[in-house]
C-alpha positions as CSV (number, residue, x, y, z in Angstrom):
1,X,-15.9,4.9,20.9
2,X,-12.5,4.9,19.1
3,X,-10.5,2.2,19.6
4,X,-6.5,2.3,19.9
5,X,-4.9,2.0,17.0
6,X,-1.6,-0.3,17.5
7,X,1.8,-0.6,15.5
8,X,3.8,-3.7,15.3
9,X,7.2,-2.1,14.2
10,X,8.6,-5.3,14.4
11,X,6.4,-6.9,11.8
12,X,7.1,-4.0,9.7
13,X,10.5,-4.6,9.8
14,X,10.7,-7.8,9.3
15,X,7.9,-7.4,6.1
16,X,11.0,-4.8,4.9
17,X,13.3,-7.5,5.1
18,X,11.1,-10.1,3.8
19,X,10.9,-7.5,0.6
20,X,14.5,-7.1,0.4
21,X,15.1,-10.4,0.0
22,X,12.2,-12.0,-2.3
23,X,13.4,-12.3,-5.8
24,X,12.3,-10.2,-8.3
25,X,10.9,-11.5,-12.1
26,X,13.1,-11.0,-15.2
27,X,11.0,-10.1,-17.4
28,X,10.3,-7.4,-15.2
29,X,13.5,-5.0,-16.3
30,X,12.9,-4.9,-20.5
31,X,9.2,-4.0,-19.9
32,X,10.6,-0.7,-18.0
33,X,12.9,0.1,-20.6
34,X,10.7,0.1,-23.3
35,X,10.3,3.3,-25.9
36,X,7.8,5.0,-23.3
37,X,6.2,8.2,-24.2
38,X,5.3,8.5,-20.8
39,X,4.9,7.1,-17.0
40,X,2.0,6.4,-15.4
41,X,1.7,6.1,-11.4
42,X,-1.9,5.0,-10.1
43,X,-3.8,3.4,-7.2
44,X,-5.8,4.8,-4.8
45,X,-5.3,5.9,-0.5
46,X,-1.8,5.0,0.8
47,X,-1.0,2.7,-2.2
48,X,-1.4,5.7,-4.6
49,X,0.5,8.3,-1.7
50,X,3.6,5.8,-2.0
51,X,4.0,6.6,-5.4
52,X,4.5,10.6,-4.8
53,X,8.5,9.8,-3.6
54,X,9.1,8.2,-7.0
55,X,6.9,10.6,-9.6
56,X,8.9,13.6,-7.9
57,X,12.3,11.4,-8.2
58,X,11.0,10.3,-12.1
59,X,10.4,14.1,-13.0
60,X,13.3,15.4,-11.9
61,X,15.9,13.1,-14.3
62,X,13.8,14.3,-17.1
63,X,11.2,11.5,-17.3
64,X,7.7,11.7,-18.6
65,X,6.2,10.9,-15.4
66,X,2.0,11.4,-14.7
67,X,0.9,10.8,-10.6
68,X,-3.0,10.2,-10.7
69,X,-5.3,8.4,-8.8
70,X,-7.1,5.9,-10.6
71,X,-10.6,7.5,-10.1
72,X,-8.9,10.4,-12.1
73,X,-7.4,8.9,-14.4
74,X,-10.4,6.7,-14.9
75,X,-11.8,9.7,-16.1
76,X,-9.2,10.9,-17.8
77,X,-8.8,8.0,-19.4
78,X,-7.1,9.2,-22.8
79,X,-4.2,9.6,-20.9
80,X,-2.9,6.4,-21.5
81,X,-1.4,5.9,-24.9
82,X,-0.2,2.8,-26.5
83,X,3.6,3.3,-25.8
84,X,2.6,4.1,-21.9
85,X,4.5,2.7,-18.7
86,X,1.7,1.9,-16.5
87,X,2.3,1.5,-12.8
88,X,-1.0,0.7,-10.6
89,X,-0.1,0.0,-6.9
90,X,-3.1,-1.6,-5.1
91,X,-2.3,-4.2,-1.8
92,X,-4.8,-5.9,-2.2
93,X,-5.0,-6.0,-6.0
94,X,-8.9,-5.6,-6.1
95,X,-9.4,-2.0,-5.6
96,X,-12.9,-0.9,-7.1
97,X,-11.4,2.3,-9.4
98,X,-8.3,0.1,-10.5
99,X,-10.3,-2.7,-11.4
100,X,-12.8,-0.4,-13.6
101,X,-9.9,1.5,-14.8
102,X,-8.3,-1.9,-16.2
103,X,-11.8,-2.9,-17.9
104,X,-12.0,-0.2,-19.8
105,X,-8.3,-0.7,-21.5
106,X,-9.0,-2.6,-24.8
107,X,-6.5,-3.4,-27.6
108,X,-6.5,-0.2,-28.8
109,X,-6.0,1.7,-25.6
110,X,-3.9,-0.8,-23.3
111,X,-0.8,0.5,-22.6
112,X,2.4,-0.8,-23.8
113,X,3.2,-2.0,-20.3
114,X,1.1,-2.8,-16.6
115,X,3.3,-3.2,-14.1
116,X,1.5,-3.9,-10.7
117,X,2.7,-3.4,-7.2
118,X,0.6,-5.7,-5.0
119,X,0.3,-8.1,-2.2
120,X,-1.5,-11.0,-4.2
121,X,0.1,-12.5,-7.0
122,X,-3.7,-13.8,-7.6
123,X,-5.8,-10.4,-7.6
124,X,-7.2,-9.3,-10.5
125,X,-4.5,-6.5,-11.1
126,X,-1.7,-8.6,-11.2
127,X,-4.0,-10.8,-13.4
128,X,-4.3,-7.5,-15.9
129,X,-0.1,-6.7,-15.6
130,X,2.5,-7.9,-17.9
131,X,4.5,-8.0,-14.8
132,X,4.9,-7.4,-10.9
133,X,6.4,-6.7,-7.7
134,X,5.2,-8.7,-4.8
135,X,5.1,-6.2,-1.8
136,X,5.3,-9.2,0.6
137,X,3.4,-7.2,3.6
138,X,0.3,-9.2,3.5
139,X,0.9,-10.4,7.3
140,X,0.5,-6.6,8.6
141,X,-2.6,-5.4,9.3
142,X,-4.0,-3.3,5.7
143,X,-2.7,0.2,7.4
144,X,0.3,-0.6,7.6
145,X,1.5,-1.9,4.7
146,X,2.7,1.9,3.2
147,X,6.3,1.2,4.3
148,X,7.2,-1.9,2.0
149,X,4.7,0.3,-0.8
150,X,7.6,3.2,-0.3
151,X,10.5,0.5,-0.8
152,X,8.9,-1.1,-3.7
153,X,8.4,2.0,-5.5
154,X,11.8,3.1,-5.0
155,X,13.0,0.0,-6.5
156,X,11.0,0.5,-9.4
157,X,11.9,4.2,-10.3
158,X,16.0,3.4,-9.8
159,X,15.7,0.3,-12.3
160,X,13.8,2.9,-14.2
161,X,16.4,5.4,-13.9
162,X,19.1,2.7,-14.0
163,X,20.5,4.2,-10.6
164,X,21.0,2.0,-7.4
165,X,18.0,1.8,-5.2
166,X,18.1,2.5,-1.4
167,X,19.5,0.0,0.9
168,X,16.4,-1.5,2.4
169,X,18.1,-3.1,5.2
170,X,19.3,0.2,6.4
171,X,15.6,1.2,6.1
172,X,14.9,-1.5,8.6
173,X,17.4,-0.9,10.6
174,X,16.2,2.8,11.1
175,X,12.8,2.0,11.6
176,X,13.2,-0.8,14.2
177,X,15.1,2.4,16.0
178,X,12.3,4.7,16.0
179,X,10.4,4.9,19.0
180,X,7.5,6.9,20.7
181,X,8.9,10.4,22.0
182,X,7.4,11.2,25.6
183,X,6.4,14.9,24.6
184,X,4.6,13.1,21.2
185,X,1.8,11.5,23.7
186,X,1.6,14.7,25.6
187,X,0.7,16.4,22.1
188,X,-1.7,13.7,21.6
189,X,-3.1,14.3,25.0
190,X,-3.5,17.5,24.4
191,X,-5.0,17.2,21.2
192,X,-7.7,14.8,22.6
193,X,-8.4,17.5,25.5
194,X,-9.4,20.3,23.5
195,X,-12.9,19.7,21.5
196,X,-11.3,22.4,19.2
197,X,-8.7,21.0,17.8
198,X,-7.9,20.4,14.5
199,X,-4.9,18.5,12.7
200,X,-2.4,19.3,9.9
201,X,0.0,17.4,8.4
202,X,2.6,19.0,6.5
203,X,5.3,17.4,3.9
204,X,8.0,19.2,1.9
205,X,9.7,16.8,-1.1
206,X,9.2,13.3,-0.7
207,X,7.6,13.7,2.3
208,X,4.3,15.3,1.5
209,X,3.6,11.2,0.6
210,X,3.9,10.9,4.5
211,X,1.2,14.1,5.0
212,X,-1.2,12.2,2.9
213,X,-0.7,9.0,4.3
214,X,-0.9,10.4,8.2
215,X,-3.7,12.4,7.4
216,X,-5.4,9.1,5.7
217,X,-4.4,6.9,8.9
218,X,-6.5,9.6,11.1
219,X,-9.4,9.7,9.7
220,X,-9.3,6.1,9.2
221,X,-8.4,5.1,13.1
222,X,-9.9,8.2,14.9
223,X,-12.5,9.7,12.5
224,X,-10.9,12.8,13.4
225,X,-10.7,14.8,10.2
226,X,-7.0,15.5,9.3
227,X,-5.2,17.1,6.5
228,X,-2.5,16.6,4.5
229,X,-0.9,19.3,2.7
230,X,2.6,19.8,0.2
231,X,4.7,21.7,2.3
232,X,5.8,23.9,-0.8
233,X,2.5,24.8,-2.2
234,X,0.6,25.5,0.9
235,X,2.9,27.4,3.2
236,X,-0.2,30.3,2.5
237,X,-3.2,28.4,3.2
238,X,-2.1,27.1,6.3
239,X,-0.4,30.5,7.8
240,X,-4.2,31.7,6.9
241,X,-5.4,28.4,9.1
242,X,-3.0,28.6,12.2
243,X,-4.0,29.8,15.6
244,X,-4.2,27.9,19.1
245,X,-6.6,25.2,17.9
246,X,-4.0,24.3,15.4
247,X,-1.8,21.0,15.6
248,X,0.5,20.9,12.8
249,X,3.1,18.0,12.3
250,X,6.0,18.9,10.0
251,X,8.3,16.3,7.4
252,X,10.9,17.3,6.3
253,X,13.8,15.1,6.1
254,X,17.6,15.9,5.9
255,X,17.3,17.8,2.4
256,X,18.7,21.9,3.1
257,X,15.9,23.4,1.0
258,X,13.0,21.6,2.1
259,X,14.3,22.3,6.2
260,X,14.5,25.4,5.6
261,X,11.0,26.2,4.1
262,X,9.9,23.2,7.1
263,X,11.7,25.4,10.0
264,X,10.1,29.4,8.5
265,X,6.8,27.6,8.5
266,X,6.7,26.1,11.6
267,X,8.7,29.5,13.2
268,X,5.2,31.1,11.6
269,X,2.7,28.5,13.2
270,X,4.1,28.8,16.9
271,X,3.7,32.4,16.6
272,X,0.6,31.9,15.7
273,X,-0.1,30.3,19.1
274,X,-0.7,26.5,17.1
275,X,1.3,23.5,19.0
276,X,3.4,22.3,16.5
277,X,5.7,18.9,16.3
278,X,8.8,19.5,13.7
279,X,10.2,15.9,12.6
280,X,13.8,16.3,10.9
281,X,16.9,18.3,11.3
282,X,15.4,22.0,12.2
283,X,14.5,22.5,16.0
284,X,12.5,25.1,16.4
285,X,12.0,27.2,19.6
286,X,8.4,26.5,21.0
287,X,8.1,23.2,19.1
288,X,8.3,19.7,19.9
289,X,11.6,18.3,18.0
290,X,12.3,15.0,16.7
291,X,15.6,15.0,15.2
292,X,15.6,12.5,11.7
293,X,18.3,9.7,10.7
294,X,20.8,10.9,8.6
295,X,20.2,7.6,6.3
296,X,19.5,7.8,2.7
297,X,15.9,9.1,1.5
298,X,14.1,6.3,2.5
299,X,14.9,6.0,5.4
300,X,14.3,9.5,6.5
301,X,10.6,8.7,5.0
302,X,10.4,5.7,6.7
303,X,11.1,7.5,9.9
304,X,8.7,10.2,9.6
305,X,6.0,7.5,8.9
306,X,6.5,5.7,11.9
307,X,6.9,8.8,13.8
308,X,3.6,9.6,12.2
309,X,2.1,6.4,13.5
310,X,3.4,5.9,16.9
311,X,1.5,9.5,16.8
312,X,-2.2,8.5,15.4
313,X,-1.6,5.3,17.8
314,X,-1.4,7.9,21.0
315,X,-4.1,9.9,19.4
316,X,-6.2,7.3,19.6
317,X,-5.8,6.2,22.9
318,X,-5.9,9.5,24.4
319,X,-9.4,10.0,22.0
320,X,-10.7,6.8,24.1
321,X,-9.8,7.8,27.1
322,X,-11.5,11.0,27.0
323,X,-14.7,9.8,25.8
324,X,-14.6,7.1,28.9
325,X,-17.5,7.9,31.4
């Protein structure tokens, strides 16, 4: 029977905070701004989703920038030159695929720089990096750590980029606000009702990261099989999907081009007869709306996740209860 999957959005608030104020190494800022041919963003799951925000943010001020998971890029090893940036996210710091990928990188093919992004200063990838950044989330529970993942990467690509990084605090601040909508449970509800059903998520920009992660969180609390899709390049596929036993949840921020694209697609699916939730500034007639913050990027992501959570949390209980005799 599935059990309920919980959020404690107070201990992910104050993990933000915690992250906002640790200190941060020095030799951590010269390794970035070495003569890179390219970036390289890796991990695996969530840890490897966190990184999308900053590779699309990376490529678009003309940088280099390569997002593959380390199973991938294990394979595609040759990838990584000597005058690489390599940035391998992992909480734990002992994921399997990380691990082999790091064996296999010998004098000749080590980068010219590991940066990890971890929970354990002890783990064998921070072992492996030249330097790190301490995601201090290790007291939340292991899904739900993608929040301070998010932050750290940000802070990463704008010392990169040499540009200010988003406020964390307001991040915080946004997601200590963000509660469960009423009409969210009934969708759940609904969901769990209906043998059916199946489940899309669906992210335009930066917040295709939060698709992949929700669909992830799913799988992982429900066994329901979800799916996370880039808003952008699968507009078709999903048109081609949508009908009554369709529940699609929509990211897409406060960004004009990416609402629109969210608000046609989701005008599409509820035509379609699919029950769809919108998260962000478009309201849509026949869908459940959840207007976004107007904060900076990160915390509009931020927001969607937890939206996205408080969600697979309902989900979960309404899954149990329906499977009670």
């Amino acid at each position: 029977m599935t059990s309920v999957f919980r959020i404690d959005v107070n201990a992910q608030v104050q993990a933000l905070r915690d992250l906002d104020q640790a200190p941060v190494s020095l030799g951590l800022y010269p390794l970035l701004h070495g003569p890179h041919d390219r970036i390289i963003l890796t991990g695996m799951g969530p840890s490897h989703f966190a990184g999308l925000p900053s590779w699309r943010r990376l490529v678009s001020r003309g940088k280099p920038t390569l997002w593959i998971d380390a199973a991938k890029l294990l394979d595609n090893y040759d990838l990584i030159t000597p005058d690489s940036l390599l940035i391998a996210t992992s909480r734990s710091g002992v994921r399997a695929e990380l691990i082999a990928l790091l064996k296999t990188l010998d004098e000749t093919t080590r980068p010219a720089a590991i940066v990890a992004i971890t929970d354990d200063l002890a783990s064998p990838l921070a072992a492996a990096a030249d330097s790190e950044i301490l995601l201090r989330s290790i007291s939340l529970r292991s899904s739900q750590g993608f929040l301070n993942a998010l932050a750290a990467h940000d802070y990463l690509a704008s010392m990169i980029l040499s540009e200010d990084n988003d406020d964390i605090s307001i991040t915080a601040s946004v997601v200590a606000e963000t509660t469960l909508p009423i009409r969210l449970r009934e969708v759940a509800a609904a969901f769990a009702a209906n043998p059916d059903s199946r489940l899309a998520y669906i992210g335009f920009g930066e917040h295709a990261a939060t698709s992949f992660y929700a669909a992830s969180l799913t799988t992982e609390a429900t066994g329901v099989t979800a799916e996370g899709y880039i808003g952008e390049q699968s507009g078709h596929v999903i048109r081609q999907k949508a009908d009554t036993h369709l529940t699609a949840l929509l990211f897409s921020g406060r960004d004009a081009a990416n609402s629109a694209h969210s608000q046609r697609l989701a005008s599409d699916l509820v035509s379609a007869g699919s029950t769809v939730v919108v998260v962000g500034p478009a309201d849509v007639a026949g869908s459940t709306y959840i207007l976004g913050p107007t904060s900076h990027v990160s915390a509009q992501l931020a927001h969607g996740v937890v939206v996205a959570e408080h969600f697979v949390s309902s989900l979960t209980a309404a899954l149990a209860a329906t499977a009670t005799p």
